[in-house]
N, C-alpha and C positions, 0 to 999 in steps of 0.2 A: 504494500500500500504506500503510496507515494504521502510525502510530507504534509501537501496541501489538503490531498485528502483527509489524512485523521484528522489536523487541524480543522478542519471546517465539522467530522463528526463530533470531538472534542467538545466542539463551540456550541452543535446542536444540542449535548446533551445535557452541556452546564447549563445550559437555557431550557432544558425539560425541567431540570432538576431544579431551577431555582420557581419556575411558574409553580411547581407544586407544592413546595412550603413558603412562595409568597402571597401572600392572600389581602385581601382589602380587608378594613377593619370587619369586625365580627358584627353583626346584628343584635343588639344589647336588646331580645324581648322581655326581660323584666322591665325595664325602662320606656321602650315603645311596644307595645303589645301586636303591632299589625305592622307586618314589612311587604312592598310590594314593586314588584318588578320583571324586566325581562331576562330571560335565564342567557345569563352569559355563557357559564360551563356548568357543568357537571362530571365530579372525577372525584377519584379516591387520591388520597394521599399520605404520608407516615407521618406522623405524628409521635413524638416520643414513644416510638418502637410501635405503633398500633395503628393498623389502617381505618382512617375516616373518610368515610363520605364527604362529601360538599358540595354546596351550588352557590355561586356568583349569580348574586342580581345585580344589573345594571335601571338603580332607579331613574325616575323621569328628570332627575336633573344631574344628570348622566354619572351622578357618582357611583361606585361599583360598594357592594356590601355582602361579605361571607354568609351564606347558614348552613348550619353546619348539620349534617342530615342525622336523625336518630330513627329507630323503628319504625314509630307512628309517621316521621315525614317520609320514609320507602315507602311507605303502604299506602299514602298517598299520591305518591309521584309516579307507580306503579298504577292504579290502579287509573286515575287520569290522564296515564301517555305522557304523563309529562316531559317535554324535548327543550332543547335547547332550541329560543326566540321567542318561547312560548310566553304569554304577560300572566306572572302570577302571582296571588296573596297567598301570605299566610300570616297565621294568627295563634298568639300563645295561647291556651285556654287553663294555663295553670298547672300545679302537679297533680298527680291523680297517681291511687297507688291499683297496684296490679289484683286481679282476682283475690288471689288467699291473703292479701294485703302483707306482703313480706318484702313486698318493698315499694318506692315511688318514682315514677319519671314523671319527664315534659312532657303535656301531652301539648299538640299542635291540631289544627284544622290547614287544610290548602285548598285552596280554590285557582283555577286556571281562570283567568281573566279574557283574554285571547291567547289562539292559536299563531302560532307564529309560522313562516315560513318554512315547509318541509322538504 
């Protein structure tokens, strides 16, 4: 493999590597309860040793803002196609604890706003 080549793979991969542990700020829903926007990306990435989920919204005043996907927000984004361009809410609805009540999470509502370009 010639010089120029790895250099330019090199280049491609420090710039994979850094888009996936750089992320726009987090979406604080304790603080604002409903975040809404057009899905930039959607990707996993490591996180002190454990893979997370994420989606990038780019809200209407085009700043970009993390959420960082748990259970309840798969099973929504799953269940409504949710794609990348697509315009979507979501809404913190509080913790809520599991069936035998032995523990609690975030629970979230999503809603697809528009369909984006597929």
């Amino acid at each position: 493999m010639t010089d120029d080549k790895q250099t330019k793979i090199n280049e491609a991969l420090d710039k994979s590597q850094q888009e996936a542990t750089d992320f726009p700020p987090t979406w604080d829903y304790k603080e604002n309860k409903i975040v809404m926007g057009k899905v930039a990306s959607m990707h996993t990435a490591q996180v002190d040793g454990e893979t997370r989920e994420v989606m990038i919204l780019e809200q209407g005043d085009g700043e970009k803002v993390t959420v960082w996907i748990n259970t309840v927000l798969q099973s929504f984004i799953k269940r409504l196609g949710v794609v990348e361009s697509d315009m979507v809410a979501v809404r913190f609805e509080g913790t809520k604890s599991n069936k035998t009540g032995s523990r609690t999470y975030n629970n979230f509502t999503m809603a697809v706003i528009e369909k984006g370009k597929e």
